[in-house]
C-alpha positions as CSV (number, residue, x, y, z in Angstrom):
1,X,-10.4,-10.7,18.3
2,X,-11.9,-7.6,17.2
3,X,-9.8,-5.4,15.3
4,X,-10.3,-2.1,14.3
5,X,-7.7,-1.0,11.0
6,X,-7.7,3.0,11.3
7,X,-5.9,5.9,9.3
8,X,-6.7,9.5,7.6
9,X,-6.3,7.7,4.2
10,X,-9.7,6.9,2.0
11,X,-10.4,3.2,1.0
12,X,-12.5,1.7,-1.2
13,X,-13.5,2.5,-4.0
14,X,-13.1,6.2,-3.2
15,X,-9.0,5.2,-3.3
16,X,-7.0,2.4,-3.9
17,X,-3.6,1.9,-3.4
18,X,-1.4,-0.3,-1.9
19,X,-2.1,0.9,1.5
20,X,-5.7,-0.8,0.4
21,X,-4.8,-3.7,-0.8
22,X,-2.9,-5.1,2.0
23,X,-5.8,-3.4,4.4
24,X,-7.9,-5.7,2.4
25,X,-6.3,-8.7,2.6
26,X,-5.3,-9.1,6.0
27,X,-9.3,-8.1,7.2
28,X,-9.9,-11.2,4.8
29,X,-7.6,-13.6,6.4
30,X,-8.7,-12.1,9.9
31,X,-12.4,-13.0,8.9
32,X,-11.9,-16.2,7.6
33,X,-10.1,-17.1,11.1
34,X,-13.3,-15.9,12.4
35,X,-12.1,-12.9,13.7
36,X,-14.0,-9.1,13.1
37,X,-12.4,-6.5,11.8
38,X,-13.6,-3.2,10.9
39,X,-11.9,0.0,9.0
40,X,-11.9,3.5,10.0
41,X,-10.9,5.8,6.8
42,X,-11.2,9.1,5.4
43,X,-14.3,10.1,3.3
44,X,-13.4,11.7,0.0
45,X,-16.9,12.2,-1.2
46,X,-16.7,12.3,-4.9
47,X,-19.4,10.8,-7.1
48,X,-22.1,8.4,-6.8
49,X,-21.0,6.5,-3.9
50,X,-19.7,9.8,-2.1
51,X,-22.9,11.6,-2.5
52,X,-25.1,9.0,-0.5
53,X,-22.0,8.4,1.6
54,X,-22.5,12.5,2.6
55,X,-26.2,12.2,2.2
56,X,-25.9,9.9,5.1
57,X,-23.4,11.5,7.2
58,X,-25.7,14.8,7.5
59,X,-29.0,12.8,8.1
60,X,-27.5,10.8,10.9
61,X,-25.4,13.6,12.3
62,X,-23.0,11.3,13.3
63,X,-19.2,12.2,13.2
64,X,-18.9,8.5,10.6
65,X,-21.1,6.5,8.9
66,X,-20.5,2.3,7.9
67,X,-21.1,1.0,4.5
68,X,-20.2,-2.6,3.9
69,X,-18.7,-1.8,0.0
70,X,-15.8,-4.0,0.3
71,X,-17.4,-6.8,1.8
72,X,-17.5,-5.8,5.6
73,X,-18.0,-2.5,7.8
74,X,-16.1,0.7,6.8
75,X,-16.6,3.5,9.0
76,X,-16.2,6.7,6.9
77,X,-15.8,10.3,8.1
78,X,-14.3,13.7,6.9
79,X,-12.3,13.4,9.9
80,X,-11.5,10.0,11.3
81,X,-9.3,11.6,14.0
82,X,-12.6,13.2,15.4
83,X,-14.3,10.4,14.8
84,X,-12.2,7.7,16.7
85,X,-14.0,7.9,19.6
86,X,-17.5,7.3,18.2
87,X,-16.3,4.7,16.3
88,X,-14.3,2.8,19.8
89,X,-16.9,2.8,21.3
90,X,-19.2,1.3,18.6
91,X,-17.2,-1.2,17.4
92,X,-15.0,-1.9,21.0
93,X,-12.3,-2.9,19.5
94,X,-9.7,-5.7,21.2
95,X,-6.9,-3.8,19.4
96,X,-6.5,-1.2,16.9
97,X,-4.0,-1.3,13.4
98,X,-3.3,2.6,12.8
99,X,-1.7,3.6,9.6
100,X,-0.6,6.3,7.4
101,X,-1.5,9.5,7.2
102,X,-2.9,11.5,11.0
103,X,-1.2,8.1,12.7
104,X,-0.8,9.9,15.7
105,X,-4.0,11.5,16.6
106,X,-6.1,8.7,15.8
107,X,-4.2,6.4,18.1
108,X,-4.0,9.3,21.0
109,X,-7.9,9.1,20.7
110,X,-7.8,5.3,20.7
111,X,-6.0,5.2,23.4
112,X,-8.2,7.4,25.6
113,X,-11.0,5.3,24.8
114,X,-8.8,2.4,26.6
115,X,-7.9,0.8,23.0
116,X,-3.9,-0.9,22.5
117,X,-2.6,0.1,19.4
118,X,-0.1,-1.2,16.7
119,X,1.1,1.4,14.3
120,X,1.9,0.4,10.8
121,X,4.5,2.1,9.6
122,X,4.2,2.0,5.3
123,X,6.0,5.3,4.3
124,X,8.6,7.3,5.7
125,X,6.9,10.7,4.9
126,X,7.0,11.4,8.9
127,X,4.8,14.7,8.5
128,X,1.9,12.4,7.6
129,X,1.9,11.1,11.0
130,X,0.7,14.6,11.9
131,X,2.5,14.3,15.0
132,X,5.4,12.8,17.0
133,X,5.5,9.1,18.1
134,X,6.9,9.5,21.5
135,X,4.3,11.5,22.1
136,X,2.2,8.3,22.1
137,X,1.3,5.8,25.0
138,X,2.6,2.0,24.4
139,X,2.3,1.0,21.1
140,X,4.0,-1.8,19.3
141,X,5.0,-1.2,15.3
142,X,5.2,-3.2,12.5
143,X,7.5,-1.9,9.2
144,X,6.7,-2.4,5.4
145,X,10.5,-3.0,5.0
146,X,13.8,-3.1,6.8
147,X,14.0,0.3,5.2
148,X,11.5,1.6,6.8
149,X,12.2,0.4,9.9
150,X,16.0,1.7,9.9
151,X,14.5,5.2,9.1
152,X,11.9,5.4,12.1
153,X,14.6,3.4,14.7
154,X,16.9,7.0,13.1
155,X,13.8,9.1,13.2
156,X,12.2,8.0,16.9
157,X,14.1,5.4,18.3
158,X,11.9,2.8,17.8
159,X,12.3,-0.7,17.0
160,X,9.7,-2.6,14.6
161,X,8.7,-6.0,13.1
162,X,9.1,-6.0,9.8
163,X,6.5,-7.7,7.3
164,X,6.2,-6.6,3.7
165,X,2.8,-5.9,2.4
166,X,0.5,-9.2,1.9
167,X,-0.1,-10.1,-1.2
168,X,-2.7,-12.6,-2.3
169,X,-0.8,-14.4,-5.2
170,X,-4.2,-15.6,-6.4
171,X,-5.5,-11.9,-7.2
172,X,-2.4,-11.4,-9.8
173,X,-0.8,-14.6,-10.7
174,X,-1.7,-15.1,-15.0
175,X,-0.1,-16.3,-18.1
176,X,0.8,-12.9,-19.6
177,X,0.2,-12.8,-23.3
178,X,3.9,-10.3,-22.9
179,X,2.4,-7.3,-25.1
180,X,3.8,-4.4,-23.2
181,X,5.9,-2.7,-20.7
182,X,3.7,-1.3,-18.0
183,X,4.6,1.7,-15.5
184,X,1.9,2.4,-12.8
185,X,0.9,5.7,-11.1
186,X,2.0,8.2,-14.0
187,X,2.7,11.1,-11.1
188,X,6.1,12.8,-10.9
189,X,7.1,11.0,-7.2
190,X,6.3,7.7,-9.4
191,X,9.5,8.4,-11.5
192,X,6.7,9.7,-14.8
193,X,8.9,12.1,-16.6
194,X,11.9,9.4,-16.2
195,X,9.4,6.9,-17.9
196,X,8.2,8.9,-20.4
197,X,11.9,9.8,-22.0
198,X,12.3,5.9,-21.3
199,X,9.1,5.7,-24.1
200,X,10.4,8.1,-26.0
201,X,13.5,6.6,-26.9
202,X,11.8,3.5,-27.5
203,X,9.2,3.5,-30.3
204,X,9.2,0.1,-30.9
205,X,8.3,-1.0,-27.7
206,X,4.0,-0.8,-26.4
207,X,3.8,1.2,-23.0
208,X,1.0,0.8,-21.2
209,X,0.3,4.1,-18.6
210,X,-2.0,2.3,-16.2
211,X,-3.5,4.7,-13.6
212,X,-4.0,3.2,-10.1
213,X,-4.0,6.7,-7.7
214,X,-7.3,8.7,-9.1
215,X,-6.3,11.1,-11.4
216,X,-7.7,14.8,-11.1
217,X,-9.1,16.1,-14.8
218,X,-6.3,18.5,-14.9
219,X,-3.8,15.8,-13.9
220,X,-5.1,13.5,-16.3
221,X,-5.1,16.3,-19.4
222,X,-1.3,16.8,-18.6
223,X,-0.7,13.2,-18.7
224,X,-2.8,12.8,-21.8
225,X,-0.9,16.3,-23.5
226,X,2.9,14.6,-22.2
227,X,2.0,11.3,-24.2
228,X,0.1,12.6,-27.0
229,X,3.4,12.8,-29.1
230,X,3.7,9.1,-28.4
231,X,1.8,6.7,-30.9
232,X,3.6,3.7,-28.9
233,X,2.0,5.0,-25.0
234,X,-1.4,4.8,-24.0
235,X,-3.1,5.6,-20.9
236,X,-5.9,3.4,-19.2
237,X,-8.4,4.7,-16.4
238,X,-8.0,2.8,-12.8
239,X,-9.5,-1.1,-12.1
240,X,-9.8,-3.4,-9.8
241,X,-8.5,-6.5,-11.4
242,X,-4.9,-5.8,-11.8
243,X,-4.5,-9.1,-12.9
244,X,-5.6,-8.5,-16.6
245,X,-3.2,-5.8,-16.4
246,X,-0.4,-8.0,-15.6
247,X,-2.4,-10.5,-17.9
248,X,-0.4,-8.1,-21.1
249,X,2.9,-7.2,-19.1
250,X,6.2,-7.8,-20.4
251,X,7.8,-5.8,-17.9
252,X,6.9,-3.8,-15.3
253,X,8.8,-0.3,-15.1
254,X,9.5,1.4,-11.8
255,X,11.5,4.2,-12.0
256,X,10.4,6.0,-8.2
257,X,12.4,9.4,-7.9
258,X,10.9,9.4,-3.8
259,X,12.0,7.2,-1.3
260,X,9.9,4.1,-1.8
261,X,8.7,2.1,1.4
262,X,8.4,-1.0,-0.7
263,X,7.2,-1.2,-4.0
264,X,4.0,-3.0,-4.3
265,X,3.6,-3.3,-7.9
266,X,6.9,-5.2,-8.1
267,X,5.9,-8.0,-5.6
268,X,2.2,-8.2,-7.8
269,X,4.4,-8.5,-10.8
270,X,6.7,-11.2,-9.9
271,X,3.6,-13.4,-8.8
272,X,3.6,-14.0,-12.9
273,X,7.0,-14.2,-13.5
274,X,7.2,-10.3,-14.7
275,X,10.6,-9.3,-14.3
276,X,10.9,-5.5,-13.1
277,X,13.3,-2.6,-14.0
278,X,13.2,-0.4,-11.0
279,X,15.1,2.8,-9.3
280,X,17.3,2.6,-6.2
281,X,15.0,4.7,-4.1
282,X,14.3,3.4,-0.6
283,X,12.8,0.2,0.2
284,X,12.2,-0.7,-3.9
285,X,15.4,-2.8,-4.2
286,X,14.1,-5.4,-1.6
287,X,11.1,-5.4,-3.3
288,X,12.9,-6.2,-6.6
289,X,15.2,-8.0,-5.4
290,X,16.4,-10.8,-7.3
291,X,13.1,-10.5,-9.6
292,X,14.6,-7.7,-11.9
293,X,17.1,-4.9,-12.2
294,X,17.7,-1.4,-10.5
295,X,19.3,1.1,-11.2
296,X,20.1,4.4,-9.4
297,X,17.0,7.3,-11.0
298,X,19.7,9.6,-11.7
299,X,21.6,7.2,-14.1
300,X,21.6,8.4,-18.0
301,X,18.3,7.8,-19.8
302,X,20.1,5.7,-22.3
303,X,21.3,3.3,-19.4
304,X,17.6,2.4,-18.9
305,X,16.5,2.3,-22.2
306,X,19.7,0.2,-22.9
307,X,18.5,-2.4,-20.3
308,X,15.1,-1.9,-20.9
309,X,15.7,-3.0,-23.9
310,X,17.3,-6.1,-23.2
311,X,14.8,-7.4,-21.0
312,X,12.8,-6.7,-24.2
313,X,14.7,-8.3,-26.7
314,X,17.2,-11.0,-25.4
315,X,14.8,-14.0,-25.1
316,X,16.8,-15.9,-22.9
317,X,18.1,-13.5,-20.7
318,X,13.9,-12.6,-20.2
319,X,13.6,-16.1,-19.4
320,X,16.0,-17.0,-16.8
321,X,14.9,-13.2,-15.0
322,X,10.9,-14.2,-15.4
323,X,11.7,-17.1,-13.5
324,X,13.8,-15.5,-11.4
325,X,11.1,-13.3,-10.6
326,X,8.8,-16.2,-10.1
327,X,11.4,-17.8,-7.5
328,X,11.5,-14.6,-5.7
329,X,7.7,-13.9,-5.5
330,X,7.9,-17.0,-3.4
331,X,10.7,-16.8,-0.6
332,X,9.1,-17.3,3.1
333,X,9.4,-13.5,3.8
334,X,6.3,-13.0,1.0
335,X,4.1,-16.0,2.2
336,X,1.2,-14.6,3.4
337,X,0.6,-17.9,5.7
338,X,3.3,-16.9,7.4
339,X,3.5,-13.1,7.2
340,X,-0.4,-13.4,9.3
341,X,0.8,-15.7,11.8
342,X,3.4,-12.9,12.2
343,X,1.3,-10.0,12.2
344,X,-1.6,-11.7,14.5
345,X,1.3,-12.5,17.1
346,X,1.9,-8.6,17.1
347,X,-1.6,-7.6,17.6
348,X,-2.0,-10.9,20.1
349,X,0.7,-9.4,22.0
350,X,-0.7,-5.8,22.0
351,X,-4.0,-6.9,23.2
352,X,-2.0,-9.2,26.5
353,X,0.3,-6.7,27.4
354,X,-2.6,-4.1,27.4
355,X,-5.0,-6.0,29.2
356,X,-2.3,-7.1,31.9
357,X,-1.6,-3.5,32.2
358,X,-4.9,-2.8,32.8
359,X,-5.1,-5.4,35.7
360,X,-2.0,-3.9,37.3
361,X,-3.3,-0.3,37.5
362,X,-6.9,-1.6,39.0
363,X,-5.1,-3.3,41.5
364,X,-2.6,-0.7,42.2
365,X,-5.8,1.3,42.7
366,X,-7.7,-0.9,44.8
């Protein structure tokens, strides 16, 4: 199949996130099965690689241009919604995977170029759809979680298949050298001030701030003034290999104050046995799970640092949660054998049902 993975979101290395990282791996697996797959995402057009990306854009006049960064076609545009169309027709897609933020007017367009779609639902912030589902032709829909697929069935009536995001244990599996506890995404949704009073109470204890959603210069200079009083917190810029960052984790720290979809982080950390203290908030306790603690954001700082602290301390209460967290990085729902053979059923059945919906209208017609 050919199969076109489309949203108003930017990719790589422009953004990265765990919208990208699944992306990524499941147009891997598709291309190792020999199918094609393609992505359709949202140019940001900051530095070097934005510059020839826009350089390009205005010499070909075309409403998106393809670079091959990641290993295989990206189509890149300041609009992907207007640029659906050129991009269908390009690439002729056998089915399209639309996600994330303008859902809904890149799939109307897809749809009017004759293309069956599968929406991915990964967050429940419904205004990034930029419109309403129903207002959309046949689609099938895959969920991130059973929590987000209870809140669009509420939302829209819809029913979805639930597979969490695929995760390629190879990329973040390590022996962790246990130096620190990390906290990803130091932004406010991502639970930052809760982690930082977390820090605060605990000087003994290394924190690692590890950025992973670019930080603007003015974000990053508030980050940088809220931690400066901290000798035991540091802040390190965004990479690609999250493994050497799990490659010093103790434990990961998750304290989300929004409604989580998932919780990607927590299913990378329990790949090495990393046990996680998380929040309540949405989808985050299935995450967790079994691999870790949560506890609601609102409870008193001194609850999580008192945990926190455990974790850190008790050696064998560590132990018997790292290999919970181990056990729990590998139930069926997270192999990501099975999780494709789920997900290419989906798109195998949007491309039948399509194509014998097709041959019922041309006969209808005839």
């Amino acid at each position: 199949m050919k199969v076109l993975f489309a949203g108003g979101s930017g990719y790589y290395p422009e953004f990265n996130g765990g919208v990208q990282s699944s992306t990524h791996h499941l147009v891997k697996q598709l291309r190792q099965r020999k199918h094609d797959a393609w992505v359709l995402a949202s140019l940001f057009g900051d530095g070097f690689f934005g510059f020839k990306t826009r350089a390009k854009l205005k010499l070909t006049r075309r409403p998106a241009v393809m670079d091959t960064y990641p290993g295989y076609p990206v189509m890149r545009a300041w609009h992907p919604w207007e640029a659906a169309g050129f991009v269908a027709e390009t690439f002729r897609p056998d089915v399209a995977v639309v996600q994330c933020h303008n859902s809904v007017p890149i799939a109307k367009v897809l749809q009017a170029h004759n293309v069956p779609t599968v929406i991915y639902l990964r967050n429940v912030e419904f205004h990034e759809l930029a419109g309403d589902l129903c207002d959309l032709g046949p689609s099938l829909y895959i969920a991130n979680s059973e929590f987000t697929a209870r809140s669009y069935n509420a939302e829209y009536g819809i029913e979805s298949v639930v597979i969490p995001p695929t995760i390629d244990p190879a990329a973040y599996a390590t022996q962790s050298t246990r130096e620190c506890v990390t906290f990803v995404n130091p932004y406010a949704e991502k639970g930052f001030e809760l982690a930082l009073k977390i820090a605060q109470a605990c000087p003994e204890i290394p924190f690692l701030f590890q950025e992973s959603w670019k930080l603007s210069e003015e974000h990053r200079a508030d980050v940088e003034k809220a931690i400066a009083p901290l000798p035991n917190v540091r802040l390190e810029s965004r990479t690609p290999d999250m493994k050497a960052v799990y490659g010093r984790t103790k434990i990961l720290l998750a304290p989300s104050k929004w409604e989580e979809a998932w919780g990607r982080v927590a299913s990378e950390a329990h790949c090495s046995g990393i046990p996680v203290l998380g929040s309540t908030r949405g989808g985050l306790p299935e995450a967790i799970g079994e691999g870790g603690v949560v506890l609601d954001y609102d409870q008193p700082v001194e609850v999580w640092v008192a945990q926190l602290k455990r974790l850190w301390s008790d050696e064998p209460y560590y132990d018997e949660m790292s290999r919970r967290a181990l056990a729990f990085s590998q139930r069926p729902q997270l192999k990501p054998e099975r999780q494709f053979e789920i997900f290419l059923k989906v798109l195998e059945r949007a491309a039948s049902t399509h194509a014998e919906s097709q041959l019922f209208a041309d006969v209808a017609a005839q």
